[in-house]
C-alpha positions as CSV (number, residue, x, y, z in Angstrom):
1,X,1.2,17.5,11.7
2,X,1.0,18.8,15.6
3,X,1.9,15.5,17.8
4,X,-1.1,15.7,19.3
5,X,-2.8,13.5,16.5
6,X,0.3,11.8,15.7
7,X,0.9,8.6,16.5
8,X,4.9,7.3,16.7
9,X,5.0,4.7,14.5
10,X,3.8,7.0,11.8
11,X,5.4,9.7,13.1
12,X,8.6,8.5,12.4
13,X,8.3,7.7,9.1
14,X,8.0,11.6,8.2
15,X,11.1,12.7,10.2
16,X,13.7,14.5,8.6
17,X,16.4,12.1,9.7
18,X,13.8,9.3,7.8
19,X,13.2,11.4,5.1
20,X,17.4,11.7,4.5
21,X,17.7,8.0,5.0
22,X,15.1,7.7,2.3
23,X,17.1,9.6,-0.2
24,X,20.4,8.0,0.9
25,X,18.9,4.5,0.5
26,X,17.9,5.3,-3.2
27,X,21.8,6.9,-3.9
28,X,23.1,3.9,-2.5
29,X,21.2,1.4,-4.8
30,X,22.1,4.3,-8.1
31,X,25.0,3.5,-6.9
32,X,24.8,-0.4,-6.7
33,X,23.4,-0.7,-10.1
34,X,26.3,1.8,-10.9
35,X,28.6,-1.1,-9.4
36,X,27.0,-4.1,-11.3
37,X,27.3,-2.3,-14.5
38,X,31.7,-1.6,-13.9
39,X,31.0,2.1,-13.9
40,X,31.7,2.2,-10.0
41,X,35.5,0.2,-8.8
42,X,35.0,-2.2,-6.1
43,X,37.4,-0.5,-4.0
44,X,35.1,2.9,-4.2
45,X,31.5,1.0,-3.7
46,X,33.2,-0.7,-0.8
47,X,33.9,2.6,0.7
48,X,30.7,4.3,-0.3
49,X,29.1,1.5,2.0
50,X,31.2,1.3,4.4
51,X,31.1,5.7,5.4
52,X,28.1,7.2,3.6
53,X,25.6,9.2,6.1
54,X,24.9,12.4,6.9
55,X,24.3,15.0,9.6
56,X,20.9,16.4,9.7
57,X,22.3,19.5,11.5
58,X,24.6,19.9,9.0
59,X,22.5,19.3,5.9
60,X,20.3,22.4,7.4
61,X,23.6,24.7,7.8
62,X,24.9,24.1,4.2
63,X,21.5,24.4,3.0
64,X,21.2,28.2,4.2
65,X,23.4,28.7,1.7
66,X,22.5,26.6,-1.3
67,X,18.8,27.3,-1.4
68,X,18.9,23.8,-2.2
69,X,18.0,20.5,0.3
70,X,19.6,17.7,-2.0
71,X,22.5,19.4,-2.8
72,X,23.1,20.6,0.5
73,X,22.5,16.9,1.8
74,X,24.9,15.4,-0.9
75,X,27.3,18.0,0.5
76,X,27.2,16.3,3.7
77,X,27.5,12.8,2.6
78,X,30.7,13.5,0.3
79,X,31.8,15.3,4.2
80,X,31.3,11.5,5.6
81,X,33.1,9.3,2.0
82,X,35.5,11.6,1.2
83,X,36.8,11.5,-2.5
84,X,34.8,8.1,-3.7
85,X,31.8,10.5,-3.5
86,X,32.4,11.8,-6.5
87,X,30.3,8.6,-7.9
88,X,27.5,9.2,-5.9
89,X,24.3,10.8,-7.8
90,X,26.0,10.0,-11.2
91,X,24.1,11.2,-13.7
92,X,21.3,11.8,-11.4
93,X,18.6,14.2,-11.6
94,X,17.2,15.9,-7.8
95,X,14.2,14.4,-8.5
96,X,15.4,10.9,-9.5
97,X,16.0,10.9,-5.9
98,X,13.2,12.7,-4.3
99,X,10.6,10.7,-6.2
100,X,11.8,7.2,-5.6
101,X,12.4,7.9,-2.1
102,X,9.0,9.2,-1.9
103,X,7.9,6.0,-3.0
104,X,9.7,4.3,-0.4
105,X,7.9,6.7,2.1
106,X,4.5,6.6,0.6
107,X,4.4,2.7,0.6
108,X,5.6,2.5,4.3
109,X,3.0,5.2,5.3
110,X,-0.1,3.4,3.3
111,X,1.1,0.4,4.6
112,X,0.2,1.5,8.6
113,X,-2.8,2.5,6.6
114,X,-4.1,-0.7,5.5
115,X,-3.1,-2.0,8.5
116,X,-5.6,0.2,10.3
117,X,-8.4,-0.2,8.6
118,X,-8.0,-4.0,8.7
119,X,-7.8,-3.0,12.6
120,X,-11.5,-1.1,12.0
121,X,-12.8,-3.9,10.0
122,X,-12.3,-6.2,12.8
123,X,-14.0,-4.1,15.1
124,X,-17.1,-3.8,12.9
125,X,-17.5,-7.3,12.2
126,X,-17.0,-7.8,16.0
127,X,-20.0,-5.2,16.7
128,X,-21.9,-6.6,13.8
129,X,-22.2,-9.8,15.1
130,X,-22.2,-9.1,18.4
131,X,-25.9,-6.8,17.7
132,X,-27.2,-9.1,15.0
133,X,-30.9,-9.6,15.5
134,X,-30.9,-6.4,17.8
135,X,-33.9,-4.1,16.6
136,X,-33.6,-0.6,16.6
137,X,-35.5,2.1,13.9
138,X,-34.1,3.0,10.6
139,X,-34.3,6.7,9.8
140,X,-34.5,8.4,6.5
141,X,-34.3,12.3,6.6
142,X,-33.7,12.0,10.7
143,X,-37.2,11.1,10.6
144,X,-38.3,7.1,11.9
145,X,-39.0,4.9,8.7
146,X,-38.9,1.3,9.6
147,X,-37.0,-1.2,11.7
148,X,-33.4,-2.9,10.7
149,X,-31.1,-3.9,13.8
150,X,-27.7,-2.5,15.0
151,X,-26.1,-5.5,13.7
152,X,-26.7,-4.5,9.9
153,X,-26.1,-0.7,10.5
154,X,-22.6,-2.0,11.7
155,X,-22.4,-4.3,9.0
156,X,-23.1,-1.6,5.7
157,X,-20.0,0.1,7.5
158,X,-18.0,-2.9,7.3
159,X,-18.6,-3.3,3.6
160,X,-18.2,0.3,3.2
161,X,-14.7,-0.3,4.5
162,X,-13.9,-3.4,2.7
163,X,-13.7,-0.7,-0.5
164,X,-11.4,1.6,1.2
165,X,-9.4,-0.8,1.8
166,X,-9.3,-1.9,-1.4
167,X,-8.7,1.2,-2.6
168,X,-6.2,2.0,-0.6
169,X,-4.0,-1.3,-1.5
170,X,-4.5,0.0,-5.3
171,X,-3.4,3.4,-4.1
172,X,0.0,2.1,-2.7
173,X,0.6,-0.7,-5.2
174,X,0.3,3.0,-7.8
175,X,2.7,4.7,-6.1
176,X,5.5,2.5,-5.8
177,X,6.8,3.2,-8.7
178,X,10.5,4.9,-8.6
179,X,12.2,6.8,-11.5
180,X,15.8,7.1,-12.6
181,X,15.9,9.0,-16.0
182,X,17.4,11.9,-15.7
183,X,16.6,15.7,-16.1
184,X,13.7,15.2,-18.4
185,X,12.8,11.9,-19.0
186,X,15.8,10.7,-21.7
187,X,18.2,8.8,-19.8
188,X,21.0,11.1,-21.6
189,X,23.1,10.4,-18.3
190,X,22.0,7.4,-17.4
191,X,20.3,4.2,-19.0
192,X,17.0,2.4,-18.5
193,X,19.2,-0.7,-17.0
194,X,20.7,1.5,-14.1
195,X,17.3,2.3,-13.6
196,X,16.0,-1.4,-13.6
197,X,18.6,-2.2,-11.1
198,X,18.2,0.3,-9.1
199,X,14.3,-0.7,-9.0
200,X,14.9,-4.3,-8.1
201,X,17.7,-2.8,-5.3
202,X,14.9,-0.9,-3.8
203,X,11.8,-3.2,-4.2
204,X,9.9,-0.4,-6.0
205,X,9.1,-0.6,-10.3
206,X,10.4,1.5,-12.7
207,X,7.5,4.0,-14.2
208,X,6.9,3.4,-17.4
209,X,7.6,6.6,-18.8
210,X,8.4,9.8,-16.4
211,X,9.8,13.4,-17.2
212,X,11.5,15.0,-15.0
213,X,8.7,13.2,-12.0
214,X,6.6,10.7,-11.7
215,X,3.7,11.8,-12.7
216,X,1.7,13.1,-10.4
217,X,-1.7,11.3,-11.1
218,X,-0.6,8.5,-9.1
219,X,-0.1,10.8,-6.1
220,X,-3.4,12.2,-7.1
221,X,-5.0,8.7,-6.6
222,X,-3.1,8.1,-3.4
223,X,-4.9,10.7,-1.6
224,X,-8.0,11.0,-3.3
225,X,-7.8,6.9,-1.7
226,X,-7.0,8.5,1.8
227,X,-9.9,11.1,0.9
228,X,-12.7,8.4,0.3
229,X,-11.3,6.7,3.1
230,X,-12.1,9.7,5.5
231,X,-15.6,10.7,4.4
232,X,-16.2,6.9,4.8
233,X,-14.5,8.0,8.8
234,X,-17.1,10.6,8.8
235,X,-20.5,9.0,8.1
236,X,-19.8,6.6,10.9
237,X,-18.7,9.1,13.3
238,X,-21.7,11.1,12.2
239,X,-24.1,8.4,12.4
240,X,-22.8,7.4,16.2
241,X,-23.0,11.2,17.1
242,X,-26.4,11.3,16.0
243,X,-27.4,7.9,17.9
244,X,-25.7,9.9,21.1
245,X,-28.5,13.0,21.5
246,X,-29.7,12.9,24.6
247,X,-33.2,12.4,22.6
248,X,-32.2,8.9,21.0
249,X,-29.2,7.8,23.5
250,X,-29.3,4.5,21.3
251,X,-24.9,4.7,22.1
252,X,-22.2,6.1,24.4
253,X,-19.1,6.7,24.1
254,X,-16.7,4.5,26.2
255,X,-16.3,7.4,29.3
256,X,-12.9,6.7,31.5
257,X,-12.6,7.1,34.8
258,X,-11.9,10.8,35.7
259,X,-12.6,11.8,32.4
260,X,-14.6,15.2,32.0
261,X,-17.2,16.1,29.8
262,X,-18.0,20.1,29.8
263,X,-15.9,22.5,31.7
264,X,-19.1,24.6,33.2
265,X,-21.6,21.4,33.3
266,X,-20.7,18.4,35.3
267,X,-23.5,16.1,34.0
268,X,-22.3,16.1,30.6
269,X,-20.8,12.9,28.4
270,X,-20.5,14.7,25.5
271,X,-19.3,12.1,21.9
272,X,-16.0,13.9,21.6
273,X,-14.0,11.0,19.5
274,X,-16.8,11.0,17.2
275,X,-16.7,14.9,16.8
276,X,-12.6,14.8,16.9
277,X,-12.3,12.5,13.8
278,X,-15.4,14.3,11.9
279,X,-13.2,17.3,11.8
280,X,-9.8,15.8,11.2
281,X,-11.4,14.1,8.7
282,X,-12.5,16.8,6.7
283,X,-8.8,17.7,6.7
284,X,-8.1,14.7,4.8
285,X,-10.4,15.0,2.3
286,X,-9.1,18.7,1.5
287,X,-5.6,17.5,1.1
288,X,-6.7,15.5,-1.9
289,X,-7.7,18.9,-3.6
290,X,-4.4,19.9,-3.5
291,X,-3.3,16.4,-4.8
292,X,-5.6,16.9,-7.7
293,X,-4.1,20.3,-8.3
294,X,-1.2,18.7,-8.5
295,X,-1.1,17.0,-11.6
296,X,-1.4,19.9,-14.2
297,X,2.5,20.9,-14.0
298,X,4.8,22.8,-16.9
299,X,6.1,21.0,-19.6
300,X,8.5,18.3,-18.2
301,X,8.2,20.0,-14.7
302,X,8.1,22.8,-12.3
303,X,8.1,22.7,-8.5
304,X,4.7,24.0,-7.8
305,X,3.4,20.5,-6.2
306,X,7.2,20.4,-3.6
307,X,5.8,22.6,-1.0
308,X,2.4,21.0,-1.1
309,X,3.7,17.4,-0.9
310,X,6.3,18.5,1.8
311,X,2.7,18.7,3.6
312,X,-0.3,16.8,2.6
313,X,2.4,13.7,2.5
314,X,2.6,13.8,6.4
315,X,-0.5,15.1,7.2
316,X,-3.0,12.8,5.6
317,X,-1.2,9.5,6.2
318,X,-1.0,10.9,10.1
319,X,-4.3,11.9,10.0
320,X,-5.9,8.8,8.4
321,X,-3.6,6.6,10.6
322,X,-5.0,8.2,13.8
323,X,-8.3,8.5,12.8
324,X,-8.0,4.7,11.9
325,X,-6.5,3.9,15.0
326,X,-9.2,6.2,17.2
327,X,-12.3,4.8,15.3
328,X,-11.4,0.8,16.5
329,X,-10.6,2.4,19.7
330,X,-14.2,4.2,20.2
331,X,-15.8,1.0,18.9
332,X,-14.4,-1.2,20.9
333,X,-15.5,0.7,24.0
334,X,-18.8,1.4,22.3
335,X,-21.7,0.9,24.5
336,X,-24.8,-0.5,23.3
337,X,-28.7,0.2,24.9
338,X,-30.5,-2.3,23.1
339,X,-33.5,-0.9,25.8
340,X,-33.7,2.7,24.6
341,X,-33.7,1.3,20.8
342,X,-36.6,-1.2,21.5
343,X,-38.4,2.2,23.7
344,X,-37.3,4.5,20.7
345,X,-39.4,2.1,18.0
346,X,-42.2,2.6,20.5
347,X,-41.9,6.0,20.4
348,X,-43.3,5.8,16.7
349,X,-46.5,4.6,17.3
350,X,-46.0,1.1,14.9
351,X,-46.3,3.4,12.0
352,X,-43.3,1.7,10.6
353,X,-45.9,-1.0,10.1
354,X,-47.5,1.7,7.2
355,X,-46.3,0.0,4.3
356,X,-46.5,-3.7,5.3
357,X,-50.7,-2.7,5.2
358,X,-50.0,-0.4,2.1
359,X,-48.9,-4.0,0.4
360,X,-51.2,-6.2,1.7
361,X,-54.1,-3.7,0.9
362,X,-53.0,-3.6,-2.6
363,X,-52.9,-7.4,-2.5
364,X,-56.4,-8.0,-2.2
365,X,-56.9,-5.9,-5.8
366,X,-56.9,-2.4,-4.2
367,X,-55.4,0.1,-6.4
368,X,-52.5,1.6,-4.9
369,X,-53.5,4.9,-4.3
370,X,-56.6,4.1,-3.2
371,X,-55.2,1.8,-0.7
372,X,-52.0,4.7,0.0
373,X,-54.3,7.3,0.9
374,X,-56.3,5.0,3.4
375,X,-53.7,4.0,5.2
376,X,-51.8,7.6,5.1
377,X,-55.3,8.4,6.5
378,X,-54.4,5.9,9.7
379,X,-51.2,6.9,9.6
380,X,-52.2,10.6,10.3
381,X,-54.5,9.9,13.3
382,X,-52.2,7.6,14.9
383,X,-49.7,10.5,15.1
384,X,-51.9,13.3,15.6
385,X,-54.3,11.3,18.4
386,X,-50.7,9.5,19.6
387,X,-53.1,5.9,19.4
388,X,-50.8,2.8,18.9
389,X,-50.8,3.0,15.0
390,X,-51.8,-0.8,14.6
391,X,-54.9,0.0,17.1
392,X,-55.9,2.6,14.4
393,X,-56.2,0.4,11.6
394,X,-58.1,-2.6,13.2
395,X,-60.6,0.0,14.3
396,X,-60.5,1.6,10.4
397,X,-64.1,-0.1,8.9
398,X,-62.3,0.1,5.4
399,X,-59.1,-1.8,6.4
400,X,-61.5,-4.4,8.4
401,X,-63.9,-4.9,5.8
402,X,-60.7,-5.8,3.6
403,X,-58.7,-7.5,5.9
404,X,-59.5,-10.4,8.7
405,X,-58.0,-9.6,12.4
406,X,-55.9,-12.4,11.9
407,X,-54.2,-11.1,9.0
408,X,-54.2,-7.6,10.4
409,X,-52.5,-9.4,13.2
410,X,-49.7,-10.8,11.7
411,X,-48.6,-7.7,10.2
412,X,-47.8,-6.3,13.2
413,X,-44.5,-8.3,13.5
414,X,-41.2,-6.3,14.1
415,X,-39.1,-9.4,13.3
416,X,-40.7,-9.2,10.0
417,X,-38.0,-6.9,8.7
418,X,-35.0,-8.9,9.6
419,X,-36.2,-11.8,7.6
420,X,-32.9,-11.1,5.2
421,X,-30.5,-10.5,7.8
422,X,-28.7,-13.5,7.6
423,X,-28.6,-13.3,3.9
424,X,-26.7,-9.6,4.2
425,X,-24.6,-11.3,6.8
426,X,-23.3,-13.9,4.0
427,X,-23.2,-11.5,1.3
428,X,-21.3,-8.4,3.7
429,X,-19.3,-11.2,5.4
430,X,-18.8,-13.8,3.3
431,X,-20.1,-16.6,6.4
C-alpha cells in the first residue's frame, strides 16, 4: 500500500524486515519445542539463540538465485549460526513457517483493527449523545419522510459498528491458528507434540487438521470481516456526504486553517474525507473477493493464493486501519447546524405529519383507504399550493367534520416522533 494511506504503526507490521522476524520467531519456537523434546543439545539451542538473524539485503541477493524467499532467508540465518543451523527448520515444511508467522502477523494487524473501531465507537456514542433530542428529517428514497433527530442517526451507526467489531474479534481469534505438520498434513517429519509446543511458544493454537496450509476459509473470513467492516465505512461516509450538499448543508466537514477546497473555485468546502474513505473502502471490500477465491486450492495445495496474500494482507488491514483512524478523525471535527435541520423540516410543508392523520382518521372507524386517499388528497395541495400542510387539513371539511381542532392540533407535534428515543438509547447503548 502507497504511504500515503499508511499509517506507521501499521505500517510496520507489513515490513519485510517484520515479515522475516515473523518467520524467525516461529523457527526459533520449532526449534524450542525441538529442545524440550532432546532432539536439539543444549549447547546448539544456546547458540541458535544467542546468533540467529538475518540480513534482509542478503536474503534478496541469495534469493535471485533460488527462486525461493524461505530458503534463501534460511540461507542467511545458517550465514549468522554457523554449523548448529543445521537444526533449524527440522522437518519443516515452507509453509509450516509461512502460515504460523502469518498468524502472528494477522493477529497483530486485526488487533490495530479493533482498536480503531473501538476509537470510532467512541466517537459515535460521543456525537450521539451530544445531538440527542436534535430534530432533523428522515429521508427514504432521498425524498423527506418524517422526523428522527441526529442523535439516533449517529446512534444506528454505533450499533452498526458494535457488529463489526464483533466480527472482527471472531475474525482474528479464527486466524490465530498456526500449523506445524509437515509437507501434507502427516507429521511424517515431525509430531503433533512439536507442534503443540511450538503453539504454546508462540501464543497461537494448533489447527485442528491442515494440509500442506491452513486452510484458507479462515483467511476468507478475516477479510470478508474487514469487508463488512468497510461497507459499514461507507454508508456513513455516504450518508454525511449527502447531509453536506449545498441543498441540505445539515454538516461540514471540520475545514483547517489554510486548507483548500477546489483548485479553480475559491468558495468551495468540498466533504473530501468522506469521499476519500468511500473509495478506499471499496478497495477493501474487493480484496475479500480475492480472499474468497482463495479457498478452492489443489489437492493438499498449490500456491495460487501466495501472490494474492503477499497483497490483500497489507492492503486491507492498512486500509481499514486508516479509514478507521480517518472516520473518528472527521467526526470529531464534525460540525453540527441544528438551524438548517430545523429550516430543512420546514422546507416540507409538515407533510411528515401525513400519517399521524392517516391513523387518527382510521381511528374514528374510517376505512383505511378511504381515510389514505383523503389525506394523500391534502397532502397533494399542500405541495403543489406550497400551503403549510397542517393549514390544509384544518381547512379540509372531511377531516373537520371527523376531527375536533383540538385533536387536529395536537397532531401537529414534531416531538411526537422522539417519544422512543430514550428507549433506542438503552437498547443501542446499554444506559
Amino acid at each position: 500500500m502507497i504511504d500515503r494511506y499508511t499509517r506507521p504503526a501499521m505500517g510496520r507490521i507489513w515490513t519485510l524486515e517484520n515479515r522475516y522476524n515473523a518467520w524467525l520467531k516461529v523457527e526459533l519456537a520449532v526449534c524450542e519445542a525441538w529442545h524440550e523434546l532432546g532432539r536439539i543439545p543444549t549447547e546448539a539451542m544456546e547458540v541458535i539463540r544467542a546468533r540467529a538473524g538475518f540480513d534482509v539485503e542478503r536474503v534478496l541477493e541469495i534469493e535471485e538465485t533460488t527462486r525461493h524467499d524461505v530458503i534463501a532467508f534460511l540461507t542467511s540465518v545458517e550465514e549468522h549460526v554457523g554449523p548448529e543451523a543445521r537444526f533449524i527448520h527440522l522437518g519443516c515444511t515452507s509453509s509450516d513457517i509461512v502460515d504460523t508467522a502469518n498468524a502472528l502477523l494477522l493477529v497483530e494487524a486485526g488487533g490495530m483493527v479493533i482498536r480503531g473501531i473501538e476509537r470510532l465507537l467512541s466517537s459515535l456514542d460521543t456525537l450521539a449523545h451530544a445531538w440527542k433530542g436534535t430534530l432533523c428529517i428522515g429521508r427514504t428514497h432521498g425524498i423527506h419522510a418524517e422526523p428522527t433527530s441526529f442523535g439516533l442517526k449517529m446512534a444506528g451507526h454505533y450499533a452498526e459498528f458494535r457488529r463489526h467489531l464483533g466480527r472482527v474479534r471472531d475474525a482474528v481469534e479464527n486466524v490465530r491458528v498456526g500449523k506445524l505438520s509437515g509437507a501434507v498434513g502427516t507429521y511424517a517429519f515431525l509430531s503433533p507434540e512439536v507442534e503443540a509446543l511450538t503453539m504454546r511458544h508462540l501464543g497461537l493454537e494448533a489447527d485442528t487438521h491442515s494440509t500442506q496450509i491452513i486452510q484458507r476459509d479462515r483467511y476468507a473470513q478475516f477479510f470478508t470481516a474487514l469487508a463488512i467492516m468497510a461497507g459499514g465505512v461507507e454508508r456513513l461516509c455516504v450518508e454525511l456526504r449527502h447531509l453536506q450538499r449545498t441543498e441540505v448543508s445539515e454538516v461540514e466537514e471540520g475545514f483547517r486553517k489554510g486548507q483548500k477546497g477546489s483548485s479553480a473555485m475559491p468558495h468551495k468546502k468540498n466533504p473530501i474525507s468522506a469521499e476519500n474513505m468511500t473509495g478506499l473502502s471499496r478497495l477493501i471490500r474487493s480484496n475479500a473477493v480475492a480472499a474468497l477465491e482463495n479457498q478452492a486450492l489443489w489437492h493438499e495445495r498449490d500456491i495460487s493464493h501466495s501472490s494474492v496474500e503477499r497483497v490483500i494482507m497489507p492492503d486491507s488491514t492498512i486500509l481499514a486501519d486508516y479509514v478507521l483512524h480517518r472516520l473518528a478523525n472527521l467526526l470529531d471535527g464534525l460540525v453540527v447546524k441544528p438551524e438548517r435541520m430545523r429550516k430543512n423540516m420546514d422546507h416540507s410543508l409538515g407533510l411528515y405529519y401525513s400519517q399521524r392523520v392517516l391513523t387518527t382518521l382510521i381511528g374514528t372507524g374510517m376505512p383505511r383507504q378511504a381515510a389514505y386517499e383523503m389525506v394523500q388528497r391534502c397532502a397533494m395541495r399542500s405541495w403543489e399550493t406550497q400551503q403549510p400542510f397542517p393549514d390544509v387539513v384544518r381547512a379540509d371539511s372531511e377531516i373537520a367534520a371527523r376531527l375536533e381542532p383540538s385533536v387536529l392540533d395536537s397532531l401537529f407535534d414534531a416531538g411526537y416522533y422522539l417519544q422512543h428515543e430514550d428507549a433506542i438509547f438503552r437498547r443501542v447503548f446499554g444506559i
